[in-house]
OpenMM code with the backbone's topology and positions (N, CA, C; nanometers):
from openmm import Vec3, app, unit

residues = "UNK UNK UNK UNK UNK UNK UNK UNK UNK UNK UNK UNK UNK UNK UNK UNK UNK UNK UNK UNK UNK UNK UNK UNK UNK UNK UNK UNK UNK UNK UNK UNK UNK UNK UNK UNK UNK UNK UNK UNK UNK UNK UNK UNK UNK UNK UNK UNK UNK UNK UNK UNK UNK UNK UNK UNK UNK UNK UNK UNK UNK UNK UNK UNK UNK UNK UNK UNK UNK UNK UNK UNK UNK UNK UNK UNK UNK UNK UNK UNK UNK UNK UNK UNK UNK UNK UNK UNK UNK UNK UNK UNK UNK UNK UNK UNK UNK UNK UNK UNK UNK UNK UNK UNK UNK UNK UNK UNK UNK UNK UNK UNK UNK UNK UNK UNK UNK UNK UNK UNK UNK UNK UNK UNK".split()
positions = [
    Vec3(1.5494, -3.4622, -16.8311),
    Vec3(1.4316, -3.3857, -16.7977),
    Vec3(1.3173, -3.4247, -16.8892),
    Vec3(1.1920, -3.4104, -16.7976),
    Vec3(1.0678, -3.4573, -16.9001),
    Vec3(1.0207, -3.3174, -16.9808),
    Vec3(0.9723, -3.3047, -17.0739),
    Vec3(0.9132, -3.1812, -17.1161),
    Vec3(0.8133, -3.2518, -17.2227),
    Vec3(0.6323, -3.1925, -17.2170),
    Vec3(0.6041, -3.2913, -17.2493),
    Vec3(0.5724, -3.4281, -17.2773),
    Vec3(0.5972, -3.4822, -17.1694),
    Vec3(0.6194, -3.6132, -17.1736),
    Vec3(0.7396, -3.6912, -17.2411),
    Vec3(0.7824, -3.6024, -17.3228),
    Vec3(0.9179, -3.6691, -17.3438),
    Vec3(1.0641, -3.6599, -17.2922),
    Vec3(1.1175, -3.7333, -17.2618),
    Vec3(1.2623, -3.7278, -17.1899),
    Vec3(1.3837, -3.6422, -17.3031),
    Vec3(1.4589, -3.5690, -17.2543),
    Vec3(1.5370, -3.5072, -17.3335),
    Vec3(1.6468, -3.4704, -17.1922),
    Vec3(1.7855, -3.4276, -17.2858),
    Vec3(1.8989, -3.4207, -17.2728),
    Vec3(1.9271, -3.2757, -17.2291),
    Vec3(1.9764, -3.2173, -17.1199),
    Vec3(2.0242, -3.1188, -17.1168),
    Vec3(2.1550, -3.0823, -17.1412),
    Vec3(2.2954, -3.2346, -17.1406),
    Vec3(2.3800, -3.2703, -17.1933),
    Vec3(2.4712, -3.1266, -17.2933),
    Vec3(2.5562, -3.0744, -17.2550),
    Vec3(2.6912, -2.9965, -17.3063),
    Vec3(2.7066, -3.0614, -17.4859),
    Vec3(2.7402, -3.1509, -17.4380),
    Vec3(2.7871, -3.2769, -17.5319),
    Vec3(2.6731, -3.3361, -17.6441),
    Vec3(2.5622, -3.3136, -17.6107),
    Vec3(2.4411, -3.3960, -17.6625),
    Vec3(2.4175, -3.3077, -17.7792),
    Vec3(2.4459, -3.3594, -17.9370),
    Vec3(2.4131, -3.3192, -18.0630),
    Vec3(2.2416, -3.2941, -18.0892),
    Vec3(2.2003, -3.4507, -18.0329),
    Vec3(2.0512, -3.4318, -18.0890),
    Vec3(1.9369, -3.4353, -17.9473),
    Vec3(1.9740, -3.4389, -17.8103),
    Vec3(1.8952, -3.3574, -17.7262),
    Vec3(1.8321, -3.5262, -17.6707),
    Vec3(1.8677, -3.6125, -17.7421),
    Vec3(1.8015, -3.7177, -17.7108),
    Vec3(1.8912, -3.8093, -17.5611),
    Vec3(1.7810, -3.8381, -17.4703),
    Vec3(1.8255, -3.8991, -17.3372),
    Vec3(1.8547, -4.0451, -17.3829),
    Vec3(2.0037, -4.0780, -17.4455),
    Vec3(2.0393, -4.1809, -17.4370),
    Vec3(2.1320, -4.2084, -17.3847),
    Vec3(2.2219, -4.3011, -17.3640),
    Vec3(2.3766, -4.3189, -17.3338),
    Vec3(2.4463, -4.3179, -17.4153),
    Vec3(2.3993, -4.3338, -17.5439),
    Vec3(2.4630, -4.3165, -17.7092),
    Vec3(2.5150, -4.1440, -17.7329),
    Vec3(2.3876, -4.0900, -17.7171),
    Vec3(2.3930, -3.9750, -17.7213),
    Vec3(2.4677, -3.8580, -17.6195),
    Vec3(2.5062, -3.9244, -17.5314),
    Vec3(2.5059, -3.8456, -17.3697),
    Vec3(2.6849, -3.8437, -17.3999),
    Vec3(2.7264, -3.6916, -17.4074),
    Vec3(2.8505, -3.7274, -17.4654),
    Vec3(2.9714, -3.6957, -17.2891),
    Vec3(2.9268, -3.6468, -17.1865),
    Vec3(2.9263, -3.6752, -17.0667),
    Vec3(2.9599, -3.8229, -17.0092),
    Vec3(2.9172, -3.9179, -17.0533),
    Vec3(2.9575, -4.0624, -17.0230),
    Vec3(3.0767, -4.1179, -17.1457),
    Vec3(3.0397, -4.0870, -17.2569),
    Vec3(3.1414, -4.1556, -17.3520),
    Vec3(3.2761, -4.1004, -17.3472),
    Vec3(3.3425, -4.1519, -17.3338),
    Vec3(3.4926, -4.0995, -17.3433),
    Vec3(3.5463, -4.0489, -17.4132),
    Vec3(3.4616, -4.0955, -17.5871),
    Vec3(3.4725, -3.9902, -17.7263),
    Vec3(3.3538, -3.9340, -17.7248),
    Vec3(3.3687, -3.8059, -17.7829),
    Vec3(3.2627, -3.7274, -17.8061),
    Vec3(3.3031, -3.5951, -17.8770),
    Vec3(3.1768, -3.5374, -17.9559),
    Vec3(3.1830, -3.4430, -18.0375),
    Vec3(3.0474, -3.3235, -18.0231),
    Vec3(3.0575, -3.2507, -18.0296),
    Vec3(2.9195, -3.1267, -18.0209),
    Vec3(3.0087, -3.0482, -18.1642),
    Vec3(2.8779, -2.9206, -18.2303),
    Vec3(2.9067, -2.8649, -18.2599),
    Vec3(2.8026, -2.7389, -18.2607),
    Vec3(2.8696, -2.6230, -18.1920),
    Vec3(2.8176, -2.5036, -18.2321),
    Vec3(2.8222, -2.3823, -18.3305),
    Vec3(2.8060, -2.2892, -18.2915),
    Vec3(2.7724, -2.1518, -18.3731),
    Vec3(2.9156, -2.0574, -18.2948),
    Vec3(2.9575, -2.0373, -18.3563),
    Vec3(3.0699, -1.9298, -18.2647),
    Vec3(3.0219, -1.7947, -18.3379),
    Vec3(2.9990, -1.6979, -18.2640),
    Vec3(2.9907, -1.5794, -18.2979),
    Vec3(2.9057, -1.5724, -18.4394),
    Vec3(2.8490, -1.6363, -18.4505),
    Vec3(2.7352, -1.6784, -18.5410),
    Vec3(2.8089, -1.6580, -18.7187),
    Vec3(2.9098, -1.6828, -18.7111),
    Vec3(2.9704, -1.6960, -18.8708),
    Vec3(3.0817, -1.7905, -18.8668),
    Vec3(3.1310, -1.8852, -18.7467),
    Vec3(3.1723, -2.0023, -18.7834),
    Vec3(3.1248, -2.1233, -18.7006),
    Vec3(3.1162, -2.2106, -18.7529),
    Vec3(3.0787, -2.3732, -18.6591),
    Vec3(3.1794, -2.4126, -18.6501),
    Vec3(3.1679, -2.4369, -18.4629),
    Vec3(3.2830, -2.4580, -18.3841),
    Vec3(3.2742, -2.6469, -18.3642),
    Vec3(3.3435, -2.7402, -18.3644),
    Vec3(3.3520, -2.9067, -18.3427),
    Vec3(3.4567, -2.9422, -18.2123),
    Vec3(3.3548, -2.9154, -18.1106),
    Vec3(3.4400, -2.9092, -17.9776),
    Vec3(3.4504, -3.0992, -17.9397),
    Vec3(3.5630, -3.1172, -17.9614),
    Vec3(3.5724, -3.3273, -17.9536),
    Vec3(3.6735, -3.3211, -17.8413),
    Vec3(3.6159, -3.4293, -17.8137),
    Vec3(3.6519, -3.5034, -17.6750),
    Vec3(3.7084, -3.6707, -17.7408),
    Vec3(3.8173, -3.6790, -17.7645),
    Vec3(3.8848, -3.7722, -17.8181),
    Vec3(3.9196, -3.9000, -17.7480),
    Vec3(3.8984, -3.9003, -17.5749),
    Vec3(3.9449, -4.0068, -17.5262),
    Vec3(4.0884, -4.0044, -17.4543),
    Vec3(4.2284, -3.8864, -17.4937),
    Vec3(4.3009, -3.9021, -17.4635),
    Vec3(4.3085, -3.7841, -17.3323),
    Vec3(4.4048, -3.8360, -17.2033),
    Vec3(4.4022, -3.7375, -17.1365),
    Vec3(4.2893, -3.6755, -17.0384),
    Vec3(4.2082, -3.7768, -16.9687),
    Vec3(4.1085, -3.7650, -16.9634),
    Vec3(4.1492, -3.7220, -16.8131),
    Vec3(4.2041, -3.7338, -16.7398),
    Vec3(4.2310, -3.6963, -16.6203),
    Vec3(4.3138, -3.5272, -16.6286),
    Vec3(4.3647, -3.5221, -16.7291),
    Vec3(4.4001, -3.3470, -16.7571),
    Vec3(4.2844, -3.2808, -16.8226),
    Vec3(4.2017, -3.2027, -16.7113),
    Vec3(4.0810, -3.1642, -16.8053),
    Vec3(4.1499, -3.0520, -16.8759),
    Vec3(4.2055, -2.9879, -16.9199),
    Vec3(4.2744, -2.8808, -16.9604),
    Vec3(4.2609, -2.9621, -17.1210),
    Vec3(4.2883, -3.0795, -17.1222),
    Vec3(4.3270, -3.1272, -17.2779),
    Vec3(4.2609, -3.2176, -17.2801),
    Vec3(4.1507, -3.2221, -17.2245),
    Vec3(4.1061, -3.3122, -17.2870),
    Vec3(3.9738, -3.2558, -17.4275),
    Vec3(3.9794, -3.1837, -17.3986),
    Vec3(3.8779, -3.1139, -17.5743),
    Vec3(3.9800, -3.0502, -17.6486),
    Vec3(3.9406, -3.0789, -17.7822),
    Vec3(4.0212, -3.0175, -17.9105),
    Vec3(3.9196, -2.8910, -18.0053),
    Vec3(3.9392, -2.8341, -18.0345),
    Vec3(3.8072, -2.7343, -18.0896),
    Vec3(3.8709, -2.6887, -18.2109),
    Vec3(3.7567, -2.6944, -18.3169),
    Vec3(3.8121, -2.7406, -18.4441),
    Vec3(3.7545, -2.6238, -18.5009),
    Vec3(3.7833, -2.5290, -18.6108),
    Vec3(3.6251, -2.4302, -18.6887),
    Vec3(3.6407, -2.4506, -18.7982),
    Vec3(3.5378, -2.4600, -18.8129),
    Vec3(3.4575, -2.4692, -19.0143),
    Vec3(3.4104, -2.3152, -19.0287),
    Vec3(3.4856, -2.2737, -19.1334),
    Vec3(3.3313, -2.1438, -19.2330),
    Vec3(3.1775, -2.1365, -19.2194),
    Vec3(3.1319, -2.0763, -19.1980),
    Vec3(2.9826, -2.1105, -19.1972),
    Vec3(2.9353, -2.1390, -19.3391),
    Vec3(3.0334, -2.1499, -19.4102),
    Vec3(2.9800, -2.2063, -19.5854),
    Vec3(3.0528, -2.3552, -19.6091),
    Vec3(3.0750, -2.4237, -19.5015),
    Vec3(3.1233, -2.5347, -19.5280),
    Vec3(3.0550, -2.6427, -19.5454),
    Vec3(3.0908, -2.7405, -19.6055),
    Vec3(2.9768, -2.8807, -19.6471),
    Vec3(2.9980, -2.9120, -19.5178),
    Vec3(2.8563, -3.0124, -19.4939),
    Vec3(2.8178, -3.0718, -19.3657),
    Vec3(2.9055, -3.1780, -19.3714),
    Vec3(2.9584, -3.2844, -19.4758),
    Vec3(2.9882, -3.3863, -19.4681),
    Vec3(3.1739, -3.3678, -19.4474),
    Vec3(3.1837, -3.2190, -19.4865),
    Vec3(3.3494, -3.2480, -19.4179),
    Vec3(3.3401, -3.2331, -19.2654),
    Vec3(3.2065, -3.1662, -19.1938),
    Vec3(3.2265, -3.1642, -19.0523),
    Vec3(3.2261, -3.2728, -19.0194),
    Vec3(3.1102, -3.3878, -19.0654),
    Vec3(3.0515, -3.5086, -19.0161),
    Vec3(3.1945, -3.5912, -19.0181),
    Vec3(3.2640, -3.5802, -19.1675),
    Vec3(3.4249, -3.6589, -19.1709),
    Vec3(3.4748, -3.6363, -19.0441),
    Vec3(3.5147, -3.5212, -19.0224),
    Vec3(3.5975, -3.4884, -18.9166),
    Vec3(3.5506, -3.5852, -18.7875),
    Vec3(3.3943, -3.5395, -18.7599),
    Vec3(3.3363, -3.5995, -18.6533),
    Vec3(3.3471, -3.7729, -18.6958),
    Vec3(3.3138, -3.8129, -18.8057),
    Vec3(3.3086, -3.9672, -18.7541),
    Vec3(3.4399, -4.0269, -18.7821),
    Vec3(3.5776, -3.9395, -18.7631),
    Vec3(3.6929, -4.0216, -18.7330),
    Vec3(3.7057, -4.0558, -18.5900),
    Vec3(3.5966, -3.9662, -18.5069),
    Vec3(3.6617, -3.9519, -18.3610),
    Vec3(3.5197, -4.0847, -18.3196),
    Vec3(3.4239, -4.0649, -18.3679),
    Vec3(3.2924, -4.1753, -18.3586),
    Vec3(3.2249, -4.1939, -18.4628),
    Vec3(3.1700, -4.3113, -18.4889),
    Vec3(3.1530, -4.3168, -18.6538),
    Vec3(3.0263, -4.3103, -18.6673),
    Vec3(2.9501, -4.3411, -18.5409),
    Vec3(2.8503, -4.3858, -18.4743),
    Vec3(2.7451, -4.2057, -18.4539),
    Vec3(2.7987, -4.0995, -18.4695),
    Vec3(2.7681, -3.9539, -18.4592),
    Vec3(2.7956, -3.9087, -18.5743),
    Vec3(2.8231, -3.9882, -18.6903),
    Vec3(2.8479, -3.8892, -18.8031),
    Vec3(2.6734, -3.8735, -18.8774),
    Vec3(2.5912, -3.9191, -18.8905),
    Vec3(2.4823, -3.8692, -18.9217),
    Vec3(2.3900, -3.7852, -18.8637),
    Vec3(2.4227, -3.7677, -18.7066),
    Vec3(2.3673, -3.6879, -18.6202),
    Vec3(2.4235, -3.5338, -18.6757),
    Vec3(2.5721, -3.5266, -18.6849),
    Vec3(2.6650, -3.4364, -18.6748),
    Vec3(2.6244, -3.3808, -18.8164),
    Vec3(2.6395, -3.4621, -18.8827),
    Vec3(2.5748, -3.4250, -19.0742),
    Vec3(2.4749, -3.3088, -19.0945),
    Vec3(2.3349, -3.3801, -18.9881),
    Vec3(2.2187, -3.3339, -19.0155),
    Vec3(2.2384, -3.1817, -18.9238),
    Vec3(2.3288, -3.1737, -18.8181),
    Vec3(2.3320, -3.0798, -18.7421),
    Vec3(2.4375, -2.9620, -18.7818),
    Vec3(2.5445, -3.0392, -18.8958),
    Vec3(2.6141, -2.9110, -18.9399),
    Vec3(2.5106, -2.8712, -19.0667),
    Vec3(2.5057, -2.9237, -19.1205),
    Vec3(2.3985, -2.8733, -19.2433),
    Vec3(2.2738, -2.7427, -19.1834),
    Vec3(2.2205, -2.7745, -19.0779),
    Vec3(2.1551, -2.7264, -18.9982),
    Vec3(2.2409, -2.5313, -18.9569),
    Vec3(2.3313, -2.5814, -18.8954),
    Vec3(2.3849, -2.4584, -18.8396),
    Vec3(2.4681, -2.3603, -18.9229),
    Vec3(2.4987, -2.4817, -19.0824),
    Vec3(2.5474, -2.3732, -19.1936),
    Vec3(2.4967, -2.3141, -19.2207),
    Vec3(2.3007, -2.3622, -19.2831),
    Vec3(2.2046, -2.2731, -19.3436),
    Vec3(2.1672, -2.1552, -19.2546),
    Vec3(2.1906, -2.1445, -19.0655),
    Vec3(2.1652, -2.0326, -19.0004),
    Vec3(2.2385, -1.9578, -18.9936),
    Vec3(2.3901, -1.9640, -19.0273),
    Vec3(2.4712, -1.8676, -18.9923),
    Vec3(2.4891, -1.7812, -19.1627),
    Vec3(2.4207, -1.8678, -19.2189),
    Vec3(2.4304, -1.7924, -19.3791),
    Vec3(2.3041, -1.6784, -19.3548),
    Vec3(2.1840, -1.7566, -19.3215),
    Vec3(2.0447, -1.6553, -19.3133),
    Vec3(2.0569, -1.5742, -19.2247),
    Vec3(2.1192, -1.6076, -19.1219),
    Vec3(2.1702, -1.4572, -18.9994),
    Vec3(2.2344, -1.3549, -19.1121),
    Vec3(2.4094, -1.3975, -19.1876),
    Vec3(2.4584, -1.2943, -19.2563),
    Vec3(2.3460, -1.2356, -19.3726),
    Vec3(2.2808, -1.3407, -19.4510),
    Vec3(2.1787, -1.2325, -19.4863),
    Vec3(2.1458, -1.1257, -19.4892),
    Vec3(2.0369, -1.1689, -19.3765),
    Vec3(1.9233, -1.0663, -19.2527),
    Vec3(2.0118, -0.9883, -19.2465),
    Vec3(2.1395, -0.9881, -19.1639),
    Vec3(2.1819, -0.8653, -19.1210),
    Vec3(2.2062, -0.8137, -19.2385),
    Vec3(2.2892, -0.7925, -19.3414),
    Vec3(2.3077, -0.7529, -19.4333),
    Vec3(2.1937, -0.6476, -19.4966),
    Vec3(2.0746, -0.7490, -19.5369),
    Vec3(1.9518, -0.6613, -19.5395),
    Vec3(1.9108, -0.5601, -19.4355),
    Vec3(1.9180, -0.6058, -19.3731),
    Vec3(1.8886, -0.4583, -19.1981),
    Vec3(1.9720, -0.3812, -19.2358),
    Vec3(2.1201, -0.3550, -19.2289),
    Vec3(2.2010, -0.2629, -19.2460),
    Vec3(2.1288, -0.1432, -19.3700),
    Vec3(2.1504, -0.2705, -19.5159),
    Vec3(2.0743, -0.1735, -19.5818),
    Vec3(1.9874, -0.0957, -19.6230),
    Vec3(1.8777, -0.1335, -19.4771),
    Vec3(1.7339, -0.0813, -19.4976),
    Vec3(1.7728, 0.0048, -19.3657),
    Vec3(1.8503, 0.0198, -19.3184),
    Vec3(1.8933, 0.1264, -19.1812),
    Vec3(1.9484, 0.2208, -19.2801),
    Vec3(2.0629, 0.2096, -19.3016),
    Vec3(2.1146, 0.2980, -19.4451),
    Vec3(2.0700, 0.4156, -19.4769),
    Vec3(1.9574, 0.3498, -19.5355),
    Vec3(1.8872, 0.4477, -19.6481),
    Vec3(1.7641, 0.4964, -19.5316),
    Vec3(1.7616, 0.5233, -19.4119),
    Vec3(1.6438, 0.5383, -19.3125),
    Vec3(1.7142, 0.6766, -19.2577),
    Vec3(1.6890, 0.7625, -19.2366),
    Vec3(1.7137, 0.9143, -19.1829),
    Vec3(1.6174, 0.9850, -19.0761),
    Vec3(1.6492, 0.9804, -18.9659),
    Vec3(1.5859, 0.9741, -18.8507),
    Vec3(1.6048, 1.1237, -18.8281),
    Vec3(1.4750, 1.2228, -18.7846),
    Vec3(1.4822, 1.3498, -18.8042),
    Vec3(1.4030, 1.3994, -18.6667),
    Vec3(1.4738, 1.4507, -18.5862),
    Vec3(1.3805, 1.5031, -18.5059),
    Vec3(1.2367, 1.6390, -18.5122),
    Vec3(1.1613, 1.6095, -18.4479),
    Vec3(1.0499, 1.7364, -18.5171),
    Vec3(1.1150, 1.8613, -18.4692),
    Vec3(1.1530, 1.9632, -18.5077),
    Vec3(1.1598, 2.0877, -18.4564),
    Vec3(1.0406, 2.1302, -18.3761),
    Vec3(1.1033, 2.1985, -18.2426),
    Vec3(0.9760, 2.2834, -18.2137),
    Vec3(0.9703, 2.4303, -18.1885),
    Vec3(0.8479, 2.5148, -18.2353),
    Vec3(0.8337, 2.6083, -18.3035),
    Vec3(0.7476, 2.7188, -18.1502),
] * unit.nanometer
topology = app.Topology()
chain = topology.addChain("A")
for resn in residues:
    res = topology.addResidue(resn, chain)
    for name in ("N", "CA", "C"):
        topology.addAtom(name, app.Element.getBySymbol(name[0]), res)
């Protein structure tokens, strides 16, 4: 799809959104994404190549902590492509620092709800 004038990926599979065949994890037979599960762990959903006619097995889904180094996700990811481990790097690093600033935030909300006492006006 164009947006902007630029071509981009709507791609399941696609780490960095970019319309390539590199990137397009839909055509490659290996492939790796990684998301946010329930916003406190990053999920490494890989597509390894084996079994490709049993869609049932053909993805493996892996979870990291949301406090985990980027470069053990990227490991993980560039055993399966070696060729996605800097994409995967920049994108777990990415989704660690949000699922930390989500627990934050919420954290802070709770405690500013807390201490908040909601009173209806009497009427007289």
């Amino acid at each position: 799809q164009k947006r902007g004038g630029i071509r981009l990926s709507n791609d399941p599979f696609n780490n960095s959104g970019q319309y390539t065949q590199r990137h397009s994890g839909f055509i490659q037979s290996k492939a790796a994404v990684l998301k946010l599960k329930k916003e406190k762990t990053i999920v490494a959903t890989i597509k390894n190549g084996e079994s490709l006619n049993q869609p049932r097995k053909i993805f493996t889904k892996k979870e990291f902590p949301a406090g985990v180094k980027a470069s053990a996700v990227a490991k993980e990811v560039g055993a399966i492509r070696a060729d996605l481990t800097d994409v995967t790097f920049r994108r777990a690093r990415k989704l660690a620092s949000k699922a930390t600033r989500i627990a934050k935030v919420r954290a802070a909300r709770k405690e500013l709800s807390a201490k908040k006492t909601f009173k209806r006006p009497s009427k007289q």
